[in-house]
VMD Tcl script that builds the backbone (N, CA, C; Angstrom):
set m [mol new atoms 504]
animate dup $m
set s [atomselect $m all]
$s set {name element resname resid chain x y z} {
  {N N UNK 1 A 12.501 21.741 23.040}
  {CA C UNK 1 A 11.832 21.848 21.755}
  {C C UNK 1 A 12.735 21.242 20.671}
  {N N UNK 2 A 12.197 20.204 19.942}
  {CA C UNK 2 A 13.120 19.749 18.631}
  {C C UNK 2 A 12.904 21.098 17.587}
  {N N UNK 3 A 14.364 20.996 17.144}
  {CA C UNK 3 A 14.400 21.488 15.932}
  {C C UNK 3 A 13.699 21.061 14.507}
  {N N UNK 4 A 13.574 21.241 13.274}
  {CA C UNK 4 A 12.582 21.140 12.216}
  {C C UNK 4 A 13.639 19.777 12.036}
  {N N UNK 5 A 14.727 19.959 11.612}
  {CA C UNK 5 A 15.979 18.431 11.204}
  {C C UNK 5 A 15.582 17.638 12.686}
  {N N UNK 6 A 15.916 17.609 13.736}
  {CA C UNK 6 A 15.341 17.009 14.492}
  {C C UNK 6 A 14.197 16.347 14.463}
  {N N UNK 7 A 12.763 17.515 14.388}
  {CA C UNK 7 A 11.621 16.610 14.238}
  {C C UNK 7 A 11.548 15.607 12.629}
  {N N UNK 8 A 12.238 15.984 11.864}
  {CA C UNK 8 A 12.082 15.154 10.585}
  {C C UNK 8 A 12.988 14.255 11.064}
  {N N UNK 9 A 13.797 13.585 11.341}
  {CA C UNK 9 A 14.572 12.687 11.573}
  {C C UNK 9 A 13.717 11.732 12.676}
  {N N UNK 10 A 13.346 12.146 13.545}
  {CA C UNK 10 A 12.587 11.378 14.365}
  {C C UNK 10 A 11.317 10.865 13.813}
  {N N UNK 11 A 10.608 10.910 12.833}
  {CA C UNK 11 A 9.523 10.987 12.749}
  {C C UNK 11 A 10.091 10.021 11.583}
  {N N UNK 12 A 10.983 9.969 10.623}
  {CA C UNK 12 A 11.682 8.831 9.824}
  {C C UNK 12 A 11.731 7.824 10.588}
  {N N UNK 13 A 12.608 8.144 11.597}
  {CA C UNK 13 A 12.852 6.742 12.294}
  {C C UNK 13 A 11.332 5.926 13.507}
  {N N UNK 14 A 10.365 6.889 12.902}
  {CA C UNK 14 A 8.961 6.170 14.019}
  {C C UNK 14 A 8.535 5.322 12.456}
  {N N UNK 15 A 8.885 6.278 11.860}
  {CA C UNK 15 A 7.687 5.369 10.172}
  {C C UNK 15 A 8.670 4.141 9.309}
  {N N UNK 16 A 9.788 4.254 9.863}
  {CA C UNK 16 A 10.727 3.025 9.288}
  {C C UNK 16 A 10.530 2.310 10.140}
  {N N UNK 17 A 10.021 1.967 11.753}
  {CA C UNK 17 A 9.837 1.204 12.125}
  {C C UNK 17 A 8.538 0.545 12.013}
  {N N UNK 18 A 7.908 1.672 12.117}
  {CA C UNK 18 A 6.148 1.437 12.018}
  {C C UNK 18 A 6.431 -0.044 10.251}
  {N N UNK 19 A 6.489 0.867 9.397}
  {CA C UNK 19 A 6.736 0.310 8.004}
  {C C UNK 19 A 7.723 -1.292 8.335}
  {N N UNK 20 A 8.822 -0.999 8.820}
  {CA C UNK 20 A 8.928 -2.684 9.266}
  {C C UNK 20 A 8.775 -3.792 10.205}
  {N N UNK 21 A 7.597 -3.560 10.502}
  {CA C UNK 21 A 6.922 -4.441 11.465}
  {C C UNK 21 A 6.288 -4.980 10.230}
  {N N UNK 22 A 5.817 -4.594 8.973}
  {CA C UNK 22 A 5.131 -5.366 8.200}
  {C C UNK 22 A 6.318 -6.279 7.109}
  {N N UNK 23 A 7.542 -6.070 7.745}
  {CA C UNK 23 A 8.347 -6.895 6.850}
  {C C UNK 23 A 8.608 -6.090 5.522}
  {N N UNK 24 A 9.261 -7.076 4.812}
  {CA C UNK 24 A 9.705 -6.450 3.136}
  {C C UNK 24 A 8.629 -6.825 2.471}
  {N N UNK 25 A 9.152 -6.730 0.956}
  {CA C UNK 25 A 8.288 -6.544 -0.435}
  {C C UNK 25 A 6.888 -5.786 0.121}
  {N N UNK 26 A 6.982 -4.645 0.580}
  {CA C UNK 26 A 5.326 -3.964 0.472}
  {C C UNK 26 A 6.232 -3.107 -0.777}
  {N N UNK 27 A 4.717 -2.393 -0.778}
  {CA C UNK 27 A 4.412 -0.885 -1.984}
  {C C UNK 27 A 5.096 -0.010 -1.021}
  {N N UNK 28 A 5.293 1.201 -2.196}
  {CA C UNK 28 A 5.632 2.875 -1.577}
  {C C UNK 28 A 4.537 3.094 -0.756}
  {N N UNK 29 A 4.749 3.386 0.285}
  {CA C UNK 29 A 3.759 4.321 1.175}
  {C C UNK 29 A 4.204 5.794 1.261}
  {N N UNK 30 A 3.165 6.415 1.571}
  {CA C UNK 30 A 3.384 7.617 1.523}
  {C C UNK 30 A 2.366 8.355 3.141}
  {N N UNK 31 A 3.351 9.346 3.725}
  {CA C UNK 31 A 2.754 9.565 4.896}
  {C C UNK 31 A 2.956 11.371 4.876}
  {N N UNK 32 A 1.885 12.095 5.560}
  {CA C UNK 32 A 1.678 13.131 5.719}
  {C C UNK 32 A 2.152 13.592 6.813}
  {N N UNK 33 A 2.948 14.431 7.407}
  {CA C UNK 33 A 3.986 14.986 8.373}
  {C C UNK 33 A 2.744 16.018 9.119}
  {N N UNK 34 A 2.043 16.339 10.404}
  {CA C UNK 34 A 1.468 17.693 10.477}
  {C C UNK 34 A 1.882 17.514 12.314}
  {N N UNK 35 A 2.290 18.502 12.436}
  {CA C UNK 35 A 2.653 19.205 13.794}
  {C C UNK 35 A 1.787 18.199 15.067}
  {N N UNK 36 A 2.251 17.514 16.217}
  {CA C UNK 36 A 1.342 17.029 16.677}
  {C C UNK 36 A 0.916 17.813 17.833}
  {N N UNK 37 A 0.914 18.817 18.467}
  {CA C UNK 37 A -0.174 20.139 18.792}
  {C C UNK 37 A -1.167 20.552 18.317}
  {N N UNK 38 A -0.676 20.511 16.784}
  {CA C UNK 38 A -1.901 20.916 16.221}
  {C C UNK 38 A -3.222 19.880 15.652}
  {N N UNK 39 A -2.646 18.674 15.152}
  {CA C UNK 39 A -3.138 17.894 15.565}
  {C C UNK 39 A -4.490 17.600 16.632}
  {N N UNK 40 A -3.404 17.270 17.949}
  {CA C UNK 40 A -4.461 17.210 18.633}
  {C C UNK 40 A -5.053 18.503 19.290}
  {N N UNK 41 A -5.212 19.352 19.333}
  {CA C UNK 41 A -5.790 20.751 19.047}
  {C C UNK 41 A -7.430 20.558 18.090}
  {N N UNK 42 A -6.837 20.299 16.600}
  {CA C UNK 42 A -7.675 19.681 15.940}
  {C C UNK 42 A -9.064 18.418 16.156}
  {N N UNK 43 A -8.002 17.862 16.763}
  {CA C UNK 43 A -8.563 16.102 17.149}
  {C C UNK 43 A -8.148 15.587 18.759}
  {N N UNK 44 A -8.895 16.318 19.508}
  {CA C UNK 44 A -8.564 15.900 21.091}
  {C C UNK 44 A -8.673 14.095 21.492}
  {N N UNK 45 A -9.571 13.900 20.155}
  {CA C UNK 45 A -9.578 12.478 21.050}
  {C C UNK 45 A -8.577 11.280 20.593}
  {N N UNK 46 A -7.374 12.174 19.473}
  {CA C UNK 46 A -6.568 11.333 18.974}
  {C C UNK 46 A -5.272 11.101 20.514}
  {N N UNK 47 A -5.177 11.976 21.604}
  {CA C UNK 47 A -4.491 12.078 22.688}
  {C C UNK 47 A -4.265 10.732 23.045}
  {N N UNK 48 A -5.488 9.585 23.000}
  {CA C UNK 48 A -5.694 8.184 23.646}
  {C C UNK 48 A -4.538 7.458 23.052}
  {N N UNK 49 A -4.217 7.653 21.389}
  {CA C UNK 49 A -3.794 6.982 20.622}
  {C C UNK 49 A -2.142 7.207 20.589}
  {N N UNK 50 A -1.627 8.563 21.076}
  {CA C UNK 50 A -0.026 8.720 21.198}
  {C C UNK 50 A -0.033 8.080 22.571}
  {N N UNK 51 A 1.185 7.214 22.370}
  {CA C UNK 51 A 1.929 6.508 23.453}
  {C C UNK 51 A 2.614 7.410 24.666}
  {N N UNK 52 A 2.803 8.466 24.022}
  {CA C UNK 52 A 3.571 8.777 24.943}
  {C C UNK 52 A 3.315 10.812 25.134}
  {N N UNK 53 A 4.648 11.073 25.878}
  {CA C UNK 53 A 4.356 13.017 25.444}
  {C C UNK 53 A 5.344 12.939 25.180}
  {N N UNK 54 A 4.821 14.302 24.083}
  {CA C UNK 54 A 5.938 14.451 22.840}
  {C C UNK 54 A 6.653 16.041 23.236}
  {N N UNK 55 A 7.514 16.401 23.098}
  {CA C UNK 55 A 8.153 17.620 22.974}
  {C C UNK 55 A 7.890 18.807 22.304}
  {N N UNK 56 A 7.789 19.783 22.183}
  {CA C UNK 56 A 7.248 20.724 21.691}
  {C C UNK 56 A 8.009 20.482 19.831}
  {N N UNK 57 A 7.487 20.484 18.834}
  {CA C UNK 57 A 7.931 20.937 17.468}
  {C C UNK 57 A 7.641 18.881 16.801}
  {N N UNK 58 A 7.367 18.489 18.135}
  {CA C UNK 58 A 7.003 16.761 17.187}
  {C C UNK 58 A 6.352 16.819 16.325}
  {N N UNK 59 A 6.324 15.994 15.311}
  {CA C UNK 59 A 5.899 15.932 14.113}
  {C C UNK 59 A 4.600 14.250 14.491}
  {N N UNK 60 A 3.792 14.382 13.701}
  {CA C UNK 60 A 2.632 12.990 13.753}
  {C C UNK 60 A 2.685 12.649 12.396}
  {N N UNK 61 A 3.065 11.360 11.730}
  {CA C UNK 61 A 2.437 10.694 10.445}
  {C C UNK 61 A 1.497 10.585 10.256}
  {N N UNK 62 A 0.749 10.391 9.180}
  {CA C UNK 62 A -0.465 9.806 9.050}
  {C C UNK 62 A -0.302 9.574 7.611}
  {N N UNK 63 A -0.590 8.020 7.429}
  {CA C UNK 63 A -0.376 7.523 6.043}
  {C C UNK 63 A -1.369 7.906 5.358}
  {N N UNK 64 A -1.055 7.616 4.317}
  {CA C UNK 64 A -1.927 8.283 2.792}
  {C C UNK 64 A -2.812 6.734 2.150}
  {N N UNK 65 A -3.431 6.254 2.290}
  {CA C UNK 65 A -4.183 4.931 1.949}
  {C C UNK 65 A -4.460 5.019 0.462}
  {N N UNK 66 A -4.098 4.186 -0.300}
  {CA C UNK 66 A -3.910 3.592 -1.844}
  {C C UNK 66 A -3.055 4.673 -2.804}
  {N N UNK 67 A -1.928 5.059 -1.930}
  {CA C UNK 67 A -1.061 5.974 -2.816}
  {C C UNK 67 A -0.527 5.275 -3.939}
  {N N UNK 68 A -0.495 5.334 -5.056}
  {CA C UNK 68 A 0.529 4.834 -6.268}
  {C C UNK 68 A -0.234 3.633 -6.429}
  {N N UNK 69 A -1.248 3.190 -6.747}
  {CA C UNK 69 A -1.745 2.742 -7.151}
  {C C UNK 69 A -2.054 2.395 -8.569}
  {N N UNK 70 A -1.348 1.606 -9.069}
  {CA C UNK 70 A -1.185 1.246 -10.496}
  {C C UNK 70 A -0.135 2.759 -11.008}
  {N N UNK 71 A 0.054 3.409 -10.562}
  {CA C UNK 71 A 0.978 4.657 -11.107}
  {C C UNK 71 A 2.470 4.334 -10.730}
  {N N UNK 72 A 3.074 4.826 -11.947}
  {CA C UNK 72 A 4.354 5.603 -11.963}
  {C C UNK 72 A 5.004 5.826 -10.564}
  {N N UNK 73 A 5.908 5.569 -9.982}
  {CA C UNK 73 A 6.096 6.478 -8.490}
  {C C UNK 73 A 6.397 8.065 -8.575}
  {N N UNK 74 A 7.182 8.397 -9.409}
  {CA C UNK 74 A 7.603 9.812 -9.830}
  {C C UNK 74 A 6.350 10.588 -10.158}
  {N N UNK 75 A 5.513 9.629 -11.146}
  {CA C UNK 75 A 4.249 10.423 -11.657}
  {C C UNK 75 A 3.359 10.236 -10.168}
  {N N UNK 76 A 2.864 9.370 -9.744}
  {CA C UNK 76 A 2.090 9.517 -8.442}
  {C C UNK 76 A 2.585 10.841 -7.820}
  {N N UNK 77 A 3.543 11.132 -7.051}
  {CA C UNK 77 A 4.178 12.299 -6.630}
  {C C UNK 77 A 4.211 13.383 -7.091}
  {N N UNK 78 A 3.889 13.494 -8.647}
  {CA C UNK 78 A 4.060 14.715 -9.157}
  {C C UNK 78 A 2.199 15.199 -9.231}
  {N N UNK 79 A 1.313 14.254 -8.756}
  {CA C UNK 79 A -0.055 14.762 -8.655}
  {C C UNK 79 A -0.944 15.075 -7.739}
  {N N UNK 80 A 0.695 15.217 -6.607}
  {CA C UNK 80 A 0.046 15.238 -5.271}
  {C C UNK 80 A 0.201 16.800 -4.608}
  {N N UNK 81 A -0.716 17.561 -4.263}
  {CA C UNK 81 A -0.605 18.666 -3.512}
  {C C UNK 81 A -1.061 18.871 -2.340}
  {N N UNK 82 A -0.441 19.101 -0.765}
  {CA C UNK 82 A -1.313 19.140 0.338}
  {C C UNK 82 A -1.001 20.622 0.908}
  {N N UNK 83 A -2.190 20.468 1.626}
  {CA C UNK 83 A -2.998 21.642 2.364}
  {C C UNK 83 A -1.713 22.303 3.336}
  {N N UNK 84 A -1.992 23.537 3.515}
  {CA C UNK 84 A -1.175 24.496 4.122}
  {C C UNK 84 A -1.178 24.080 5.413}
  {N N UNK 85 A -1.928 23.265 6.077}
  {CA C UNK 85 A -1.558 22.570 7.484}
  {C C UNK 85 A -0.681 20.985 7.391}
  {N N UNK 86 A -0.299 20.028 6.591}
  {CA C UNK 86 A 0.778 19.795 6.287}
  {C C UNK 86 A 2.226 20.581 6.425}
  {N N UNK 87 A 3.343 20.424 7.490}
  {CA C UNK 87 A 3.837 20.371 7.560}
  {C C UNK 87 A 5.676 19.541 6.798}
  {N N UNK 88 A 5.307 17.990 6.421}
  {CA C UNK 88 A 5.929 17.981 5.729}
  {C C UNK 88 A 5.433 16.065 4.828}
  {N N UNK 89 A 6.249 15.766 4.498}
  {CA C UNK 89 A 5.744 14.342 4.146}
  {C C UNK 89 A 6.972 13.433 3.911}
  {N N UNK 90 A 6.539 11.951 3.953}
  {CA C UNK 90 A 7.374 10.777 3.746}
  {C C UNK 90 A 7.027 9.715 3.013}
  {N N UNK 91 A 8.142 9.219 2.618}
  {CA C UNK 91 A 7.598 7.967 1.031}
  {C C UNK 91 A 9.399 7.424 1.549}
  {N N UNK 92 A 8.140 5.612 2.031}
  {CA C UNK 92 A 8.925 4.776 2.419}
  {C C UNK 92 A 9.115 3.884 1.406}
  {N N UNK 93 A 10.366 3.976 0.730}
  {CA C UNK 93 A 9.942 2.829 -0.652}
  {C C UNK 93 A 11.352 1.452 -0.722}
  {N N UNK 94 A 10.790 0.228 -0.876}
  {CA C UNK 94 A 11.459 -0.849 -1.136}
  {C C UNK 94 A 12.295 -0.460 -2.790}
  {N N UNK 95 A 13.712 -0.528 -2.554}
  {CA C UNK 95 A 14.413 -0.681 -4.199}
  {C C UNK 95 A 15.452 -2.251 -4.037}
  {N N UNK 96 A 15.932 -2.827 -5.218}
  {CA C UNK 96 A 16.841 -3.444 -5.064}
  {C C UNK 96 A 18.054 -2.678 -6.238}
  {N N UNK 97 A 19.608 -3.182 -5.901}
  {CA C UNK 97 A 20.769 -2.812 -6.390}
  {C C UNK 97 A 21.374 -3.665 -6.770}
  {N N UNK 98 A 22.359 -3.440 -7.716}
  {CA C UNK 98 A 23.518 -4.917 -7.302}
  {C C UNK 98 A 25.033 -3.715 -7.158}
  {N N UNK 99 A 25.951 -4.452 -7.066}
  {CA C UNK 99 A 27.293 -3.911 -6.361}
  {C C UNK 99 A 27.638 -2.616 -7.771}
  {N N UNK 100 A 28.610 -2.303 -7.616}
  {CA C UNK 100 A 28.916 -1.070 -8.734}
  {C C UNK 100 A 29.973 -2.019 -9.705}
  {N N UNK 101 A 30.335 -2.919 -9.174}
  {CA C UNK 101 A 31.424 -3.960 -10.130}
  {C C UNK 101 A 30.494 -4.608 -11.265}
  {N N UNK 102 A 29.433 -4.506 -10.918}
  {CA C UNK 102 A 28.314 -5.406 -11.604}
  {C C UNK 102 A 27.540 -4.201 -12.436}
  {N N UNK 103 A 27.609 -3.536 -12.749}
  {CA C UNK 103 A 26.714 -2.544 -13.674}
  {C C UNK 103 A 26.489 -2.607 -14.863}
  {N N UNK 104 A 27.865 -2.712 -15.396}
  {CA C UNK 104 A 28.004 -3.019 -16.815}
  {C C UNK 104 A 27.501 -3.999 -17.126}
  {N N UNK 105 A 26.971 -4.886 -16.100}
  {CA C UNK 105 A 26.030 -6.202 -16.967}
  {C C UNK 105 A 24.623 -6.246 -16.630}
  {N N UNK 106 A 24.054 -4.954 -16.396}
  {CA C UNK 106 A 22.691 -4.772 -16.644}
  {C C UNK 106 A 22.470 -4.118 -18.274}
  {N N UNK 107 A 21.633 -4.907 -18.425}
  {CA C UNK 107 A 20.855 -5.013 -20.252}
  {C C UNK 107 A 19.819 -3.333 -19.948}
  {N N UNK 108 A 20.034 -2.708 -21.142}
  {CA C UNK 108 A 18.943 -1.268 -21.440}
  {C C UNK 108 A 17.391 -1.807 -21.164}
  {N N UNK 109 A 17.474 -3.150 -21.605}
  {CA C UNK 109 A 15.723 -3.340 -21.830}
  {C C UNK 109 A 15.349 -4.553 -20.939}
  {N N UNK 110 A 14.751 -4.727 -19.525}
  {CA C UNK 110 A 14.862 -5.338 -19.150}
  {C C UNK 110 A 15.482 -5.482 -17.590}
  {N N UNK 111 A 16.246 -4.126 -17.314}
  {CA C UNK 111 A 16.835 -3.991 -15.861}
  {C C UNK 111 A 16.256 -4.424 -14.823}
  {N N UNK 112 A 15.327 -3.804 -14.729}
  {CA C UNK 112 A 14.451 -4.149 -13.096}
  {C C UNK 112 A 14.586 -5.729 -12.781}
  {N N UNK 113 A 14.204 -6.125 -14.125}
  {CA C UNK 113 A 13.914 -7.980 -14.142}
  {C C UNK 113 A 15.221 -8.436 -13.296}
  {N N UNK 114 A 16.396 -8.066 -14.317}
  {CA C UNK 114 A 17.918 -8.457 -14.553}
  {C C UNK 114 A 18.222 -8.780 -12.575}
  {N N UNK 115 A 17.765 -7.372 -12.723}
  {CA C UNK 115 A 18.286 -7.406 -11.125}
  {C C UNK 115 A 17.741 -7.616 -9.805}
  {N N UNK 116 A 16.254 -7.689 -10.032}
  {CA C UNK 116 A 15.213 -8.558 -9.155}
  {C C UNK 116 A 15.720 -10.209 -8.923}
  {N N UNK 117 A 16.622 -10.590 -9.826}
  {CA C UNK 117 A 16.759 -12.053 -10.334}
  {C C UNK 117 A 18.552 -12.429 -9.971}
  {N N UNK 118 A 19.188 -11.579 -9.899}
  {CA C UNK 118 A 20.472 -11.431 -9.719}
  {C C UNK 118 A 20.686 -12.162 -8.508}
  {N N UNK 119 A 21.483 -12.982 -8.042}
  {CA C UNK 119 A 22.017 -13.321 -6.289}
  {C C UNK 119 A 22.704 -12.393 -6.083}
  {N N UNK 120 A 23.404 -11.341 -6.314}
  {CA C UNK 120 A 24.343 -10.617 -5.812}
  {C C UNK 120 A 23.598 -9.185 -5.801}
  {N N UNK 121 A 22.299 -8.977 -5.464}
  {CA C UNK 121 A 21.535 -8.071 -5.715}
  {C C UNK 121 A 21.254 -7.712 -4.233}
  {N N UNK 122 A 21.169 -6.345 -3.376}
  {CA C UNK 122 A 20.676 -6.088 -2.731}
  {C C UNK 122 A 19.275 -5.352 -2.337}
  {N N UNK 123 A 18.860 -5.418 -0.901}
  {CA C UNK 123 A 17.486 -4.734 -1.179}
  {C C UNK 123 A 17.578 -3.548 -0.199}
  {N N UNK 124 A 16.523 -2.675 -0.543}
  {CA C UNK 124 A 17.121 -1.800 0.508}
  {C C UNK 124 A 15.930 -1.110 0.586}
  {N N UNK 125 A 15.471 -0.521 1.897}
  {CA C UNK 125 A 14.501 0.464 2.007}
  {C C UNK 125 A 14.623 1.723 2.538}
  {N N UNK 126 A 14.188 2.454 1.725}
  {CA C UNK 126 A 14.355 3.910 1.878}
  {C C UNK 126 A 13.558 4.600 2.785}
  {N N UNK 127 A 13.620 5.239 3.600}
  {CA C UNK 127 A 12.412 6.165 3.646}
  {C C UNK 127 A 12.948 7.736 4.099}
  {N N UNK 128 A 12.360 8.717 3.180}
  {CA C UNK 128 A 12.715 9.614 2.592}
  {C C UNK 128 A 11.845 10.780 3.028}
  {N N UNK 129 A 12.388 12.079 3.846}
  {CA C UNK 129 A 10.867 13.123 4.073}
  {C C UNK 129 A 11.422 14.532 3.800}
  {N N UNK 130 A 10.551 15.177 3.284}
  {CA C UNK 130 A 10.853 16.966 2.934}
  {C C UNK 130 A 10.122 17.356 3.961}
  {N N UNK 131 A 10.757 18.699 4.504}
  {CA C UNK 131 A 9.695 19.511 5.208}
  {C C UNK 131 A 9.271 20.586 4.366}
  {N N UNK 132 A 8.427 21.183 4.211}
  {CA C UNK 132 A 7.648 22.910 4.007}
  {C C UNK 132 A 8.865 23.625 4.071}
  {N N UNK 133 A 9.366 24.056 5.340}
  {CA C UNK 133 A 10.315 24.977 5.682}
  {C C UNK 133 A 11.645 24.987 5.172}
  {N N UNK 134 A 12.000 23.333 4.206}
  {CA C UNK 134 A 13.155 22.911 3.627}
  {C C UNK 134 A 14.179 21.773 3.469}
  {N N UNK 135 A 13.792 21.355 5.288}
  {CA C UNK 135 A 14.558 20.368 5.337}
  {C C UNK 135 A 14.357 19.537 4.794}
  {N N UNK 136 A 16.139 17.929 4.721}
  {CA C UNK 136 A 15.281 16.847 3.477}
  {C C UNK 136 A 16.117 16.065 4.313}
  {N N UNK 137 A 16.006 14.754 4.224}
  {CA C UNK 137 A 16.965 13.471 5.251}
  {C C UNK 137 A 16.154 12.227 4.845}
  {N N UNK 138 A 17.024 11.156 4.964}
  {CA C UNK 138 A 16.694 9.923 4.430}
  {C C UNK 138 A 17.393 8.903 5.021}
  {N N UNK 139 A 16.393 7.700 5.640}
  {CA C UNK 139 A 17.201 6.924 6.607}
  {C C UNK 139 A 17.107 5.453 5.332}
  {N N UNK 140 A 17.922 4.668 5.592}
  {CA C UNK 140 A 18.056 3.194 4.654}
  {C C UNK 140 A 17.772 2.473 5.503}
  {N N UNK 141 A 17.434 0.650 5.110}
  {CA C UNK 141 A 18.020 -0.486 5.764}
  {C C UNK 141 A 18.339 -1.273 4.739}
  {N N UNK 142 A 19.171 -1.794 4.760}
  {CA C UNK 142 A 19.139 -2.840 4.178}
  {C C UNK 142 A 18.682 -4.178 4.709}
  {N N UNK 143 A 18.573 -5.129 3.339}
  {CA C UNK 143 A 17.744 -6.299 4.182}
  {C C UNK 143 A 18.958 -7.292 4.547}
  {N N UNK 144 A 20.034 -7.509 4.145}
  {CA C UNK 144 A 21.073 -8.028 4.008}
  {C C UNK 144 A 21.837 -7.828 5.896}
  {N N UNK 145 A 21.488 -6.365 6.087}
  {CA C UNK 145 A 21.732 -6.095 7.590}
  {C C UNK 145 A 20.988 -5.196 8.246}
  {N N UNK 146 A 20.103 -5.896 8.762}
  {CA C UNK 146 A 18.409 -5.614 9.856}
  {C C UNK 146 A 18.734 -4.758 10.357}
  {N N UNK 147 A 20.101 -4.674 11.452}
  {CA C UNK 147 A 19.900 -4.258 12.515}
  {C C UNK 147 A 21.020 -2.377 12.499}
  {N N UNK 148 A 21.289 -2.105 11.416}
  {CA C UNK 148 A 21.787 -0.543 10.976}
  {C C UNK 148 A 21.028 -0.161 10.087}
  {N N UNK 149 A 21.097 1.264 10.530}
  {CA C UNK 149 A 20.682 2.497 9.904}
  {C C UNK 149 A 21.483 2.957 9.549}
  {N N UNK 150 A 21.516 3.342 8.202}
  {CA C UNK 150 A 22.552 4.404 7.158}
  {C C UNK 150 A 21.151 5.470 7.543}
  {N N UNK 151 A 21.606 6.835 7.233}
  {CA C UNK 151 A 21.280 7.831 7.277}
  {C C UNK 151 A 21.671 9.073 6.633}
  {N N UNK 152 A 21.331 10.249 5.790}
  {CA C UNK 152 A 21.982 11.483 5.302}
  {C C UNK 152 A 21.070 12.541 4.650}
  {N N UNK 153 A 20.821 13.489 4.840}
  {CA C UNK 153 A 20.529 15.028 4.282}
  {C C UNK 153 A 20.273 14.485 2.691}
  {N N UNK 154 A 21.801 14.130 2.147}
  {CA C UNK 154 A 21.880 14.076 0.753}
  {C C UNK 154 A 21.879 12.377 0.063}
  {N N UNK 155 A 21.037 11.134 0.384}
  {CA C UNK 155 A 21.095 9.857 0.155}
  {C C UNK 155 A 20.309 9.990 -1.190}
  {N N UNK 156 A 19.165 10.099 -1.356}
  {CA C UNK 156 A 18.734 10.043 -2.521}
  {C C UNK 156 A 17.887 11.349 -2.906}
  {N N UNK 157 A 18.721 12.581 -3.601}
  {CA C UNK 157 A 18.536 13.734 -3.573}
  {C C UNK 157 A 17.053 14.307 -4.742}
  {N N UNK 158 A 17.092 13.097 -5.520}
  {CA C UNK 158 A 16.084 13.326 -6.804}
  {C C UNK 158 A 14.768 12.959 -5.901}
  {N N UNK 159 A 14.702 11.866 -4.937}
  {CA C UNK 159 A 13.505 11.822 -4.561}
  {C C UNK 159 A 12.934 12.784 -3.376}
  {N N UNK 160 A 13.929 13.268 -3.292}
  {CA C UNK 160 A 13.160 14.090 -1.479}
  {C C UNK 160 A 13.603 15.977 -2.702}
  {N N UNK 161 A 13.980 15.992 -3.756}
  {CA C UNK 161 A 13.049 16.893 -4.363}
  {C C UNK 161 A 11.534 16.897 -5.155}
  {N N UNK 162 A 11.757 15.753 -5.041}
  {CA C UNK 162 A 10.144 15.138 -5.667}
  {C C UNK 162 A 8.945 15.435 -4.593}
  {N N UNK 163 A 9.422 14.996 -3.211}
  {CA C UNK 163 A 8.902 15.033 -2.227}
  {C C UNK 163 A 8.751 16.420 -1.686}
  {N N UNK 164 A 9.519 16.978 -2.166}
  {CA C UNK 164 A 9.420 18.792 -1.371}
  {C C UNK 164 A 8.410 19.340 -2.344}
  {N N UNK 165 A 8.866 19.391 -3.750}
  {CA C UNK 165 A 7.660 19.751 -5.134}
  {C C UNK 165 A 6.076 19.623 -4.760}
  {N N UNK 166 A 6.457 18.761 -3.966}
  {CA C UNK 166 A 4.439 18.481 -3.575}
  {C C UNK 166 A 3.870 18.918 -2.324}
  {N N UNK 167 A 4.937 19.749 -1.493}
  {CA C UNK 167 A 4.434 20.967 -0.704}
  {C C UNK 167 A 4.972 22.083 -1.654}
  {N N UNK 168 A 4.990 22.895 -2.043}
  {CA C UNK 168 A 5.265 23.724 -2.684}
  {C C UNK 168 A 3.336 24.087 -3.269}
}
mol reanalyze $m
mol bondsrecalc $m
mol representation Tube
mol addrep $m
């Protein structure tokens, strides 16, 4: 049986892959975490569609179709509430950076541009999940290097409380 950090970690690393098979520059997606027992319990004839058997405590995605849509990302998230069979959720989102030597020469009005436009700018994709019960973990890639996973509990702590707020 996976543990709850277990099944959230695994279920990151099915939707960071799922999510890059379509490559970079997409939108935030956002995916719904629910137990896959119950699931298919629910939906017997979704059985055809898992590849494989899963272990007792697996978790199933299921994306959220036209999330953030012309919205805010913070505000999208803050108008979202799901049902007591939700288990937990994930928001896979494209950001770019530049190095920490370089900060001081981003302009107040105008950043995003500054640094969309920068060569020394990196990109990076997040994807980020809360559970119900508490847990929070967040896997990266960067585009700069395909083939590692950064990973941590505490990577980007403002968004996977954003993400817990909307089971609550």
């Amino acid at each position: 049986m996976l543990t709850s950090d277990d099944a959230l970690v695994a279920a990151l690393l099915e939707i960071e892959r799922h999510v890059g098979t379509a490559g970079w520059d997409q939108p935030a997606r956002l995916f719904a975490l629910v137990p896959t027992d119950e699931l298919l319990a629910a939906e017997p004839g979704l059985a055809a569609q898992l590849s494989a058997e899963h272990p007792a405590g697996h978790l199933s995605s299921v994306e959220q179709e036209g999330f953030h849509e012309g919205r805010d990302l913070m505000s999208a998230l803050a108008h979202i509430a799901w049902p007591v069979t939700v288990a937990g959720c994930v928001l896979a989102v494209e950001r770019s950076f530049l190095p920490a030597a370089l900060e001081d020469e981003i302009p107040e009005e105008g950043a995003a541009e500054f640094v969309a436009g920068h060569p020394e700018r990196h990109d990076v994709r997040v994807v980020t999940g809360a559970l119900r019960q508490g847990s929070r973990h967040s896997i990266a890639r960067l585009r700069s290097n395909p083939t590692e996973l950064l990973g941590g509990e505490s990577m980007v702590p403002g968004l996977a409380a954003a993400l817990a707020a909307t089971l609550d």
